[in-house]
Structure formats: structure tokens, C-alpha cells
ROMARKE-733594 format. One line per 8 residues: for each residue x negated, y negated, z negated of C-alpha. Coordinates in steps of 0.25 Angstrom, whole numbers, padded with zeros to 4 digits. Last residue first. Layout:
<drenkols>
X,Y,Z | ...
</drenkols>
This chain:
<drenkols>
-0121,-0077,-0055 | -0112,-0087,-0050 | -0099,-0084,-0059 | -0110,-0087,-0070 | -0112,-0102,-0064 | -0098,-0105,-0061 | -0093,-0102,-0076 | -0088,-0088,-0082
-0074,-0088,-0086 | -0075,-0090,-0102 | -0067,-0080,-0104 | -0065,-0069,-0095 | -0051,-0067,-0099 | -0045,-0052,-0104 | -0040,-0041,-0097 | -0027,-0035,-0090
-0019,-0044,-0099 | -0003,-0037,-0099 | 0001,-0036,-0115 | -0010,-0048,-0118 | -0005,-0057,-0111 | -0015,-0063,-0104 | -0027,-0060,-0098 | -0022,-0054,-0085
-0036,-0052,-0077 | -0034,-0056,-0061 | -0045,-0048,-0051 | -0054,-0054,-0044 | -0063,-0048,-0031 | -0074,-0039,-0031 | -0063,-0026,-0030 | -0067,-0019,-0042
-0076,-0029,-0049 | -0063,-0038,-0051 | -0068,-0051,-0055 | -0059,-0059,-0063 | -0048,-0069,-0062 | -0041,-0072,-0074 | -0025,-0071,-0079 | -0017,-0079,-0086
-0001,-0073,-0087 | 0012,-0080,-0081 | 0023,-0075,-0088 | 0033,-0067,-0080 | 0046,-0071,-0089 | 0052,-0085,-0093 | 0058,-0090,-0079 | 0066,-0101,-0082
0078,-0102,-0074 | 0084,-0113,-0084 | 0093,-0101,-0092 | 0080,-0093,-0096 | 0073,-0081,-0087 | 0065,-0070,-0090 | 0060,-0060,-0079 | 0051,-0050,-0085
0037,-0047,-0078 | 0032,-0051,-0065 | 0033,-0037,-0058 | 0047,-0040,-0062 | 0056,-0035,-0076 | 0071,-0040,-0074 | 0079,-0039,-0087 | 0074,-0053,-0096
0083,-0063,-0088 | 0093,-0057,-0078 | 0104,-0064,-0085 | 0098,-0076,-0082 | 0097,-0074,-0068 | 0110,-0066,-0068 | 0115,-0081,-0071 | 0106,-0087,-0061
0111,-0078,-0051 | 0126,-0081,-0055 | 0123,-0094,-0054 | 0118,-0094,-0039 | 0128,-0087,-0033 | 0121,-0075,-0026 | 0131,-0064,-0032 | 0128,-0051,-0040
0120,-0060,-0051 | 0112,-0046,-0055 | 0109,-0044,-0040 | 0108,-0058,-0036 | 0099,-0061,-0049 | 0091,-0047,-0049 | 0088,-0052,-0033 | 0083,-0066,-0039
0074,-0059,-0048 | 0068,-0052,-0036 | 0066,-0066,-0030 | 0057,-0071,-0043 | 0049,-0059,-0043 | 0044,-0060,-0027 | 0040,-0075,-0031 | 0033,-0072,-0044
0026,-0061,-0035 | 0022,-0067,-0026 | 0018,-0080,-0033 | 0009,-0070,-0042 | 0001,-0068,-0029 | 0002,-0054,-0021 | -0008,-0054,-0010 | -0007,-0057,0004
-0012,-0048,0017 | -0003,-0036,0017 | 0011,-0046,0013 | 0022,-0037,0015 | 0014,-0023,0013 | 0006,-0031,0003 | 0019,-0038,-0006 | 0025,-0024,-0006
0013,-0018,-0013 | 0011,-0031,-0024 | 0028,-0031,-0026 | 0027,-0015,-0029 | 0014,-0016,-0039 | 0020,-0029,-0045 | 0033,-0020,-0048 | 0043,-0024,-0036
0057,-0030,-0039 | 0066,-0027,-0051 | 0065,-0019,-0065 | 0049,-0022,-0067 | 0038,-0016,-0077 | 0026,-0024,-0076 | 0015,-0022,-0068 | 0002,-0033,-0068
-0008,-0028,-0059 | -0006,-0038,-0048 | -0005,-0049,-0057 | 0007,-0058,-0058 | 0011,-0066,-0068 | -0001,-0077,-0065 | -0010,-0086,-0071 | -0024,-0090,-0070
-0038,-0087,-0074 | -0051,-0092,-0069 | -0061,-0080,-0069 | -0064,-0079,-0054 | -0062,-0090,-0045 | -0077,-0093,-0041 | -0077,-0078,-0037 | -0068,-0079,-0024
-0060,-0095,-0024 | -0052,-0095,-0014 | -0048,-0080,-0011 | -0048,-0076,-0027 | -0039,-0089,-0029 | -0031,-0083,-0017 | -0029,-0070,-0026 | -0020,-0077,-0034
-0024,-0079,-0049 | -0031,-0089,-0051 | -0018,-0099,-0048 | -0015,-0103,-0062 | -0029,-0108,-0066 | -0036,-0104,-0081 | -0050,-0109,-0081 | -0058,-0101,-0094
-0071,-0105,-0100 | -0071,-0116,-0089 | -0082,-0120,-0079 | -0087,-0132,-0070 | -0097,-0131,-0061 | -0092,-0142,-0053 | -0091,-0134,-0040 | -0084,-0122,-0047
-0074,-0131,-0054 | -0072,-0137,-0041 | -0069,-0124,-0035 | -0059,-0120,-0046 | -0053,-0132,-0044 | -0048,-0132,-0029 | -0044,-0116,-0032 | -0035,-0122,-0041
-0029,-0133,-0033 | -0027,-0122,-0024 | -0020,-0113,-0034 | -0012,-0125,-0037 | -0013,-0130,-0051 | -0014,-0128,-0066 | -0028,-0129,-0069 | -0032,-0124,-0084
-0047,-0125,-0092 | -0049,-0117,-0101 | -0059,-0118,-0115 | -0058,-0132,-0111 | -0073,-0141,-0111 | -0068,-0154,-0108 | -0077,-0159,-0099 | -0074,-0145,-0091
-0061,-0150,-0089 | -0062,-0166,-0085 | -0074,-0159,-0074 | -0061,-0149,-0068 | -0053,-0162,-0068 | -0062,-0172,-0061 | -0066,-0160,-0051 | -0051,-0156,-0048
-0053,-0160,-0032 | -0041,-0157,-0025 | -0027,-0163,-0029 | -0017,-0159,-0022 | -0006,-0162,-0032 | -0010,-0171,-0044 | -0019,-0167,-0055 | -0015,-0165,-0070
-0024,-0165,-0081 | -0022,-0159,-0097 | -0038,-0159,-0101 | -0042,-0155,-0116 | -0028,-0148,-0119 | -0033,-0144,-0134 | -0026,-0128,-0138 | -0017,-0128,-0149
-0008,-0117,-0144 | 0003,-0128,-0143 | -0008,-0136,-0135 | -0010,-0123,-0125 | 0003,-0122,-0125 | 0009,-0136,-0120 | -0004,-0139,-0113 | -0001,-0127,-0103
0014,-0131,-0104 | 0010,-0144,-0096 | 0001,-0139,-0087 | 0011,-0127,-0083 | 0020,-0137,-0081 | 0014,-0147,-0074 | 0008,-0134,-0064 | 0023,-0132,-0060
0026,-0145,-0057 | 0015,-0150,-0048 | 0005,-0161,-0054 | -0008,-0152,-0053 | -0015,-0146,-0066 | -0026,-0147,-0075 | -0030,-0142,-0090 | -0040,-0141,-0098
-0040,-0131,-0112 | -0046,-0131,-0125 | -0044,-0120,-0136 | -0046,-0107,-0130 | -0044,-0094,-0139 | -0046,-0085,-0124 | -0035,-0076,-0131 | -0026,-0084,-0136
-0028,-0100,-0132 | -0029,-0096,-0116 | -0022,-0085,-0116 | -0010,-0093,-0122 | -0011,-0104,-0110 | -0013,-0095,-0101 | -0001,-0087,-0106 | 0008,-0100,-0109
0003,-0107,-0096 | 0015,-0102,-0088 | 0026,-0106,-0098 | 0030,-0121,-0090 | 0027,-0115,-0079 | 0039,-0108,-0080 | 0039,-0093,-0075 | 0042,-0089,-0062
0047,-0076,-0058 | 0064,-0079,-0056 | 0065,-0093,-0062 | 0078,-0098,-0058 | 0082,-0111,-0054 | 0099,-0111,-0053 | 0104,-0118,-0063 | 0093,-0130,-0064
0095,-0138,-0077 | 0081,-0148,-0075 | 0071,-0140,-0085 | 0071,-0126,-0076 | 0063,-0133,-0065 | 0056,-0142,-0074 | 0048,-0132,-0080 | 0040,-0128,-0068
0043,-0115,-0061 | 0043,-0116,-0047 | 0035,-0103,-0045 | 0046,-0090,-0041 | 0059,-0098,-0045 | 0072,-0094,-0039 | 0083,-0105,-0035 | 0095,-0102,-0037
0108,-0111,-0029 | 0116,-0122,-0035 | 0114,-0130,-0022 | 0111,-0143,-0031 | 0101,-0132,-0040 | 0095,-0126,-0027 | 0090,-0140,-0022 | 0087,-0147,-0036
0078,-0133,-0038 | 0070,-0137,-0024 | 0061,-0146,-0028 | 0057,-0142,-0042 | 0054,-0129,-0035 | 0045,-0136,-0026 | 0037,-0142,-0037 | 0037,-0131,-0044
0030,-0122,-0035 | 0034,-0110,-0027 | 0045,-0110,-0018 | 0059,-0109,-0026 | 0068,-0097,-0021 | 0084,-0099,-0018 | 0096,-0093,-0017 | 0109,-0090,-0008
0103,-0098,0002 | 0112,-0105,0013 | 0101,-0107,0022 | 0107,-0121,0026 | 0111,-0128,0012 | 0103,-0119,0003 | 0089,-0116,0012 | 0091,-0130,0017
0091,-0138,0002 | 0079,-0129,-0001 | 0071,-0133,0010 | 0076,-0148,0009 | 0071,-0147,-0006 | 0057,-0140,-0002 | 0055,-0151,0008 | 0055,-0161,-0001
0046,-0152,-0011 | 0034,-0148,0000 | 0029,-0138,-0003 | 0031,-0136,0013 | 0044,-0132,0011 | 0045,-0120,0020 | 0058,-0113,0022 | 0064,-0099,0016
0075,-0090,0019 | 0075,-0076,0014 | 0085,-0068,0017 | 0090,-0056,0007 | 0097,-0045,0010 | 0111,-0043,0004 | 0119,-0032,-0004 | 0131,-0029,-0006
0147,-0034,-0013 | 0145,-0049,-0011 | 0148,-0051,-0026 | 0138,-0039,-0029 | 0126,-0045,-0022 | 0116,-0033,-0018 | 0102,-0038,-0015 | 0095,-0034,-0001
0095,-0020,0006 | 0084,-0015,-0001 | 0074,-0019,0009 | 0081,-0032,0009 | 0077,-0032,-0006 | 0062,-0030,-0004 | 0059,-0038,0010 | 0064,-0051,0002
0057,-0047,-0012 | 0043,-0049,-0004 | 0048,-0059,0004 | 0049,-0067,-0011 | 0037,-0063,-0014 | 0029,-0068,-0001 | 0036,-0081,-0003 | 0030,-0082,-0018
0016,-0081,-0011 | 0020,-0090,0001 | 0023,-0103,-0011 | 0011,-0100,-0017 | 0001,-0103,-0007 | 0012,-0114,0001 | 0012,-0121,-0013 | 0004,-0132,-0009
0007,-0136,0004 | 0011,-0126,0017 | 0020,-0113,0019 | 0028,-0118,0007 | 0042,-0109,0004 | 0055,-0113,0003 | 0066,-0102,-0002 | 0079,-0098,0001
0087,-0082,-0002 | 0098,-0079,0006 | 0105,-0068,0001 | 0110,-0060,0014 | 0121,-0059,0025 | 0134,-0066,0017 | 0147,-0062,0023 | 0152,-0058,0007
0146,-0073,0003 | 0162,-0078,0010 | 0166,-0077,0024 | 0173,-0064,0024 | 0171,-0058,0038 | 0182,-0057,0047 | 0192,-0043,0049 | 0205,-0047,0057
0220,-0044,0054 | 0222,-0058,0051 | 0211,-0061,0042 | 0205,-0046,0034 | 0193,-0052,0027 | 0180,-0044,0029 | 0168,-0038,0018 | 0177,-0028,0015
0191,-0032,0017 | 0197,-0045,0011 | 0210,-0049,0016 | 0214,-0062,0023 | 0227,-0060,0031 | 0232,-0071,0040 | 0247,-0073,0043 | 0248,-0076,0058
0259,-0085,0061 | 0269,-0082,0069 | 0270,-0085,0083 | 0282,-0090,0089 | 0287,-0084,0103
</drenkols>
């Protein structure tokens, strides 16, 4: 007898298609598991420090959502956790392109996160950009990242490097009245830029740039530098480097008896510079926008009282460092983007990106972003170490602004010999 042939029905039900009497799974983003979110990290080289911070951020956000359940997409119809899949690059920028090429082409990530530095960041953007998928920035922020016609960077936390040193800068001339300063920095991306927009300002503020020296990567003895600076007599003297590079040159300063009135460098603000460095690091100012006691009104993701408690039942023995919490800020932006976006193609989350500008409040303060990815919000603010007489430690003084300065600059910084008595 001759068969006829079977006419195949294909009708959408649920989350199914009806083919030929048989219920089969739709095989389109509907059948998807999870958002898959890729990152590298650095276990080893330079930026491991500041790289494992930021991570401990983002796994802080991880455990939040998929503890709500994950984040709704509205073109899937529900909500999916999120899987974090990271791999070690070392610091290493070759191996940070190949990282980012496999969490793309192999781990099918739906968006990505930069590691901290700007070297690596640069590294990475071409990868994202010729795979037109997001790439969110926690500490890659050097101006050539949003100067070269990227789509898809986004700045969630970070602001440019190129504005960092405005408040320093501006604390430095009005308030402290300082009319000379030195300054030195590593050949890395990011710290370029700050060095560079830190002579911009303090020359349009008519400040005299008395020493402008750069020193390559891994460099370790700082003495030629450090005697060019105190021949020069600055009213502030300012290192844009590594925090190690820093703590290098602190103890150098102290072995060649050689003081500033006021030493602004970046890093003086993590508790590791306390660890290395004890009493001899006390009164040296830095930058951060983060402080433990700083507490602004938010609309998404922890308060910095919430994020600080969380961070200690996840991570008991470590504490919160402003990489944290950049990093932990920058993925809750990228939850608003998917929620607001309602899909995970990349140009509607940089459209809902940029609609999102000026309406989210985080424990860093107001999220601003420009049409390059430009993160204009969460200024960095200086800030000096002090002795804290309560718990015989160090505590951090915000000194600038005005509207959220917990006290004022010991200025001049007391030298070696009366830190000694």
C-alpha cells in the first residue's frame, strides 16, 4: 500500500513547538539556562592585587541576584540566574585577547567584564567590539578606551582617569593654596592619563609643574627621582603608580630622609598600605570613591553598610577595598541594563545604558554616562591617612569636597624625624 506523506505541523505551545503530533523544545534564546556573564582575571603579575578585589565584587552581586532568583528578561518571558565564567590572564595582554576571544567564541557569553587596568582593558575592547558584545568597566578606564569609536564599552563605576585628578588636583590649589607641585608615574595607560590631566589642571589652575617624570614598568629604586623632587622644593609632591611601586617609594623616602609638606599617592588608601607600611605610611593622602563611612542614598544594589556586611559573611578575613566595591557597582548597573533593556542583545543594553544615565543612585554615588561609555559620576575624592587614637590603627579623612569632607588636611605632613618621637 502506498504511504502518504506526513504533513508536519509546527505550532508554538508554551515554551514547546507542536511537530507532528510531538511536543519538542523550541530551539531559540527561549531554551536558554542562564545569562552568562565572562570575565578574565589575574591570579599572578601586577594587577593580581587589584584584579582579586574587583572579583570578590562581582561574586558578591553573583550570590545576590541568584538569590532572588536571577534577573527577569522580558523578550524571554522569566527570569535567569546568573553563571559566571572567568579565566586567568596572567596580566598578561596576549593572553587576555585569547581569554576573551574563548569566553565569546567557546563559552557563548552573553556579556562581558574588563579585568582591572587599562592596559588590559585596551587589550580586550578590539575582542568584544569584532563579536559586538558589552563590555563593562569597573578599572580600565584610560581615555583611549572611549576615544577609538567602541559601541559596546561601558563604563558602569569607573570614572575616566582622564577627570580623576580634578579633586586632588583642586584640593591641592584651593584649600591647601599650593602653588608648586612634582610629579612621577609609571608608563601604563591608565596612570599616563592621570599624569597628563594632572599637569593639565594644576597649569590651568596656574600652578608651576616643577618635575613631570615618567618611569617604566617594574622599575624599583625611585632614589634619582624622589632626590629630583625634594631639589625642587614642591608644595606636593604626587606618584601616580602601582600600589607596590608606591609602598617601594615611601620606603625609600624614609631611608633618604626625604620629606614633603604634602605626598598625595593614589593607593594610600587600602588597608594593605596600613599592613606594609604601619606608622611610617601615616599622613600621605590618596584617592578613592569609596570610604567605609561614606553613605549615600541608593535605588539599586546594597548601601555601603549592606555591601561592607555581605562582603564579611562572604569574605570573613578580607577587607572592602574601593576595587570592590567599583567592581560590585559596575555589575548591578549591568542588571538595570538587562532589566531595563529586557533582552541581552548587545545594543539594546547600550541603549538602556544610556537611558539609564543620571536615574540609578549606588553606594558610589550617581551613575552618569555619555554616548562613548564614559563614566562621568562617582568622582574620585583625596583623602589622608591618620592616626585613629580609638583603635591605634589609621583611619582615612575625606578632605575634599566640601558637602562630604569628614575633616581637614594635616598639612604639612609631619617629616621622618617628628614621626620618630
Amino acid at each position: 500500500m502506498k504511504r502518504k506523506p506526513l504533513i508536519m505541523a509546527m505550532v508554538m505551545l508554551g515554551g514547546l513547538f507542536l511537530l507532528g503530533g510531538m511536543l519538542v523544545p523550541i530551539p531559540t534564546e527561549a531554551a536558554k539556562e542562564s545569562i552568562k556573564i565572562g570575565m578574565s582575571i589575574s591570579t599572578s603579575g601586577p594587577f593580581a592585587f587589584a584584579s582579586m578585589q574587583g572579583f570578590r565584587g562581582v561574586q558578591l552581586w553573583v550570590a545576590e541576584v541568584n538569590k532572588r532568583g536571577g534577573i527577569p528578561v522580558r523578550e524571554l518571558g522569566r527570569g535567569l540566574p546568573v553563571e559566571l565564567v572567568y579565566h586567568d590572564d596572567r596580566s598578561d595582554k596576549e593572553v587576555t585577547v585569547r581569554m576573551y576571544e574563548k569566553l565569546i567564541v567557546e563559552d557563548k557569553v552573553d556579556a562581558t567584564i574588563a579585568n582591572f587596568s587599562s592596559t588590559l582593558g585596551l587589550a580586550a575592547a578590539p575582542i568584544t567590539e569584532k563579536y559586538g558584545k558589552v563590555m563593562m568597566i569597573w578599572a580600565s578606564a584610560a581615555s583611549p578606551i572611549y576615544e577609538q569609536g567602541f559601541k559596546y564599552v561601558i563604563s558602569g563605576s569607573q570614572i575616566s582617569t582622564r577627570d580623576v585628578p580634578r579633586p586632588m588636583v583642586a584640593h591641592a590649589h584651593e584649600v591647601l593654596k599650593m602653588k608648586t607641585v612634582a610629579m612621577i608615574y609609571v608608563d601604563q595607560p591608565a596612570f599616563v592619563d592621570f599624569a597628563i590631566n594632572a599637569k593639565d589642571e594644576a597649569e590651568k589652575r596656574g600652578m608651576k609643574v616643577v618635575q613631570y617624570e615618567m618611569f617604566p614598568m617594574g622599575a624599583k629604586d625611585f632614589s634619582v627621582m624622589l632626590q629630583k623632587a625634594r631639589a625642587t622644593k614642591p608644595d606636593a609632591f604626587m606618584m601616580f603608580a602601582y600600589v607596590d611601586d608606591q609602598i617601594t617609594a615611601v620606603k625609600q623616602m624614609r631611608e633618604l630622609d626625604i620629606n614633603f609638606p604634602y605626598a598625595n599617592l593614589v593607593y594610600v588608601t587600602l588597608e594593605d598600605w596600613w599592613k606594609a607600611l604601619g606608622k611610617d605610611g601615616l599622613y600621605f593622602s590618596g584617592i578613592s570613591n569609596w570610604h567605609p563611612d561614606l553613605n549615600y542614598q541608593v535605588n539599586v544594589g546594597f548601601t555601603n553598610q549592606e555591601m561592607i556586611a555581605k562582603h564579611h559573611q562572604m569574605f570573613p578575613n578580607e577587607h572592602v577595598t574601593f576595587e570592590t566595591a567599583l567592581a560590585y557597582v559596575n555589575v548591578v548597573v549591568l542588571e538595570e541594563m538587562i532589566k531595563r533593556a529586557g533582552s541581552l542583545d548587545s545594543a539594546k543594553l547600550k541603549q538602556a545604558a544610556l537611558e539609564l544615565s543620571g536615574k540609578l543612585d549606588t553606594l558610589l554615588g550617581r551613575y552618569e554616562l555619555d554616548e562613548t561609555g564614559r563614566q562621568l559620576g562617582m568622582p574620585f575624592m583625596p583623602m589622608q591617612r591618620v592616626p585613629d587614637p580609638a583603635t591605634g590603627t589609621s583611619k582615612l579623612t575625606i578632605l575634599y569636597p566640601e558637602a562630604v569632607a569628614t575633616g581637614k588636611a594635616v598639612y604639612p605632613m609631619p617629616t621622618w624625624a617628628e614621626k620618630r618621637k
